[in-house]
C-alpha positions, 0 to 999 in steps of 0.5 A: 547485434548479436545476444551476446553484446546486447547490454544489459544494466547494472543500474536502476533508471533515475526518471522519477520527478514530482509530477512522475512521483506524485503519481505513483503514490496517488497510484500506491496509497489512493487506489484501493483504499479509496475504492473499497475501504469507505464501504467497507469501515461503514459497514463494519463501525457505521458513522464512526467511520469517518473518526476512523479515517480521520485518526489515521491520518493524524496518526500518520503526520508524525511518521510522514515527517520521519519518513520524509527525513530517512529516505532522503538519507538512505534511498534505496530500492530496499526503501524503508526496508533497508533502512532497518537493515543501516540502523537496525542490523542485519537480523532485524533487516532480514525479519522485516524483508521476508515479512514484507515479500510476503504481505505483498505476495498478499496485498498485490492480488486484493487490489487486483480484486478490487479493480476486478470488482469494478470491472464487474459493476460495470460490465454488470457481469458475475462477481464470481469473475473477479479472480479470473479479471484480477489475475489478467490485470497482474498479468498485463502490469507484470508484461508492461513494466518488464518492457519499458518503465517509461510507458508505465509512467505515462500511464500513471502521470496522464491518468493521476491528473485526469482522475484527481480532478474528476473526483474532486469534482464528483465528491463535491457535487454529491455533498453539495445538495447534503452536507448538513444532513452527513453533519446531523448524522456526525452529530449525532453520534455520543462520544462514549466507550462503545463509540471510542472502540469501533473508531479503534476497529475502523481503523484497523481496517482502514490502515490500508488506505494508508499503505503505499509510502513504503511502495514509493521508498522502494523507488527512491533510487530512481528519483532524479533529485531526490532532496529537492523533489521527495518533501515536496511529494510527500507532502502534496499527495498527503493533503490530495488524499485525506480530503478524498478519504473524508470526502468519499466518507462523508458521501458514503454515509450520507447517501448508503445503506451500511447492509448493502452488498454494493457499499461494500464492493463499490463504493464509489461507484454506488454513492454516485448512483444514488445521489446522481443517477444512473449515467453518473454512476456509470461514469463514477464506475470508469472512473473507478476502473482508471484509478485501479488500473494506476493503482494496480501498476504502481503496486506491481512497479514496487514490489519488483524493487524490494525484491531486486534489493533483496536478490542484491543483498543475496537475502533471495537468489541474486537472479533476482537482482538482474536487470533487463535492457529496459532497466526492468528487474525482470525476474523478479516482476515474474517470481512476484506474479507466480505468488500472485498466482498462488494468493488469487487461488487461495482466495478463490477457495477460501473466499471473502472472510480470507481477503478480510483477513489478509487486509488486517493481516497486511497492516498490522505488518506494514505498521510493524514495519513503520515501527522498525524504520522509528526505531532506527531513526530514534538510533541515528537523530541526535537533536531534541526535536527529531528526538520528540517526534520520534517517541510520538510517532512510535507511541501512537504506532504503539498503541495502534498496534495492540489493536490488532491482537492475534494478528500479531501471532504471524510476525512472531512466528516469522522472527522465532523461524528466523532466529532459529534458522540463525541459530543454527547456521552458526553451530554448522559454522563454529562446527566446520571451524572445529572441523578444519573446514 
């Protein structure tokens, strides 16, 4: 056949169901924010740490609901993007949709360093050799997802099930020997105005364990049934992960030292080292190494989609909208792993203070963005009910979202540089009306 009647789709593939589903969000939300994230808060906040991954999760519950009920009416490769675009206009749908590209253009790369720093503690090479590893690993997922999606989630759905029932297993035996000790220290801790701020900080930093439903609603256009499927893994993946933050939390602070270099980059594979000993901590590493290598696939998969929304809407150059013959929005994994390129440099020169950084930078956008999908399901639900759960998912994003302060400073500069670019594409307009044209 020659290359001019090789057919190329128009289409995305519909080959998401539960199992495929559940998966990819293990491989979106648990990844990263298990690997790093508990060493990392404990450092930063101590034994409130766990508070903090517990407010989260409860903060969380109300918008899970609304989630669940906006992506089932609106699905779409936009995901929670194009929801803002249907409820909240285009202006507003045109600020979150440049907003969100570019935290992804920084998310993408940290996880990539993330699974690198787990390459390094078991190879036991250089840390220093972790940009150049991460930048391997975007390339490999980029190259997998462009040939096939299919492949991808092979990948994803034999290593979720695989890994899920060894973590399981490992937080389990390292809490068994230790559980009243973790409760002594929890107790331990005086509920007063210094303790209530550093949950508040934790989870700042820990938002981003939490990031990744907005990666699974850029799929929701190629789930095979999605009213009867999308509840159901919503739901599953929620419970699976919150008792894996809790229970890596929990060994974290009962086996680490909050100063050690290693509790900050290898958390996991360091409280099986002590708890265990060598061979288990080891094994923990691998074990480590396979949940970023799903998770650093599920992040390249859905990026590539908000970006083929975007191309579609011809908010980018429509390329990027083209489809390959393996229904792959080829064009657009590639444009992404070029920024990729760019983030993984920047952080090479700028450092570990920059990843830090970029992390609250990330979430306090995907929050924003959070905020906007509640605002437009407040526009379009017309019951009481859906009405209170609304207004208590949008007050405690709220008020979580004050928290971030400065970081807000970015947001505010993307929309006033959207406004103004509006502003005065509508006086070349009136203009050329004038003018005849």
């Amino acid at each position: 056949m020659s290359p001019h009647n090789v057919y190329y789709p128009t289409k995305l593939r519909k080959s998401l169901n539960i199992g495929r589903s559940i998966s990819l969000v293990i491989g979106s939300v648990l990844g990263s924010g298990l690997m790093i994230l508990p060493g990392l808060a404990y450092n930063q906040v101590g034994i409130c740490s766990f508070y903090s991954w517990l407010g989260v999760g409860l903060i969380m519950m109300p918008f899970l609901y609304i989630f669940m009920i906006i992506m089932i009416e609106h699905p779409s490769a936009g995901g929670l993007v194009n929801v803002t675009y249907l409820l909240l206009g285009d202006k507003i749908g045109l600020f979150i949709t440049y907003l969100i590209i570019f935290s992804l253009v920084l998310l993408v790369p940290i996880v990539g360093i993330i699974g690198a720093n787990y390459i390094c503690y078991l190879l036991n090479i250089n840390n220093n050799l972790n940009i150049l590893i991460a930048w391997f690993l975007l390339f490999f997922f980029t190259l997998i997802n462009t040939l096939d999606t299919k492949i991808s989630l092979r990948i994803q759905g034999i290593s979720s099930i695989l890994l899920l029932f060894f973590l399981f297993t490992i937080i389990i035996i390292s809490l068994s020997g230790s559980t009243y000790k973790f409760i002594d220290k929890l107790i331990d801790i005086p509920f007063n105005y210094n303790n209530f701020e550093k949950i508040w900080i934790g989870m700042t930093l820990v938002f981003w364990a939490f990031l990744g439903w907005e990666n699974l609603s850029f799929t929701t256009e190629e789930f095979e049934n999605i009213k009867r499927d999308f509840k159901r893994v919503v739901m599953l993946s929620f419970i699976i992960m919150m008792c894996l933050y809790l229970g890596l939390s929990a060994g974290v602070i009962t086996w680490l030292d909050s100063s050690s270099s290693r509790t900050m980059s290898a958390p996991l594979a360091e409280v099986i080292y002590v708890a265990l000993g060598y061979r288990s901590g080891i094994a923990a590493a691998i074990i480590a190494v396979l949940i970023m290598l799903i998770n650093i696939n599920a992040w390249v998969w859905g990026p590539s989609r908000l970006v083929y929304d975007a191309g579609r809407k011809k908010i980018i150059p429509d390329k990027l909208a083209n489809l390959n013959r393996h229904h792959s929005p080829h064009y657009a994994l590639y444009i992404l792993f070029i920024f990729y390129t760019i983030s993984l440099l920047l952080i090479y020169l700028m450092g570990d203070k920059f990843m830090l950084i970029a992390i609250k930078q990330v979430n306090c956008i995907f929050l924003l963005l959070y905020i906007l999908s509640i605002m437009g399901y407040l526009k379009s639900c017309n019951t009481l009910f859906h009405k209170t759960v609304g207004s208590l998912a949008m007050g405690l994003f709220i008020l979580f979202l004050l928290q971030f302060g400065l970081y807000l400073i970015l947001p505010v500069i993307f929309f006033a540089l959207i406004f103004i670019k509006n502003h005065f594409q509508k006086n070349i307009y009136k203009k050329r009306v004038k003018q005849g044209f």
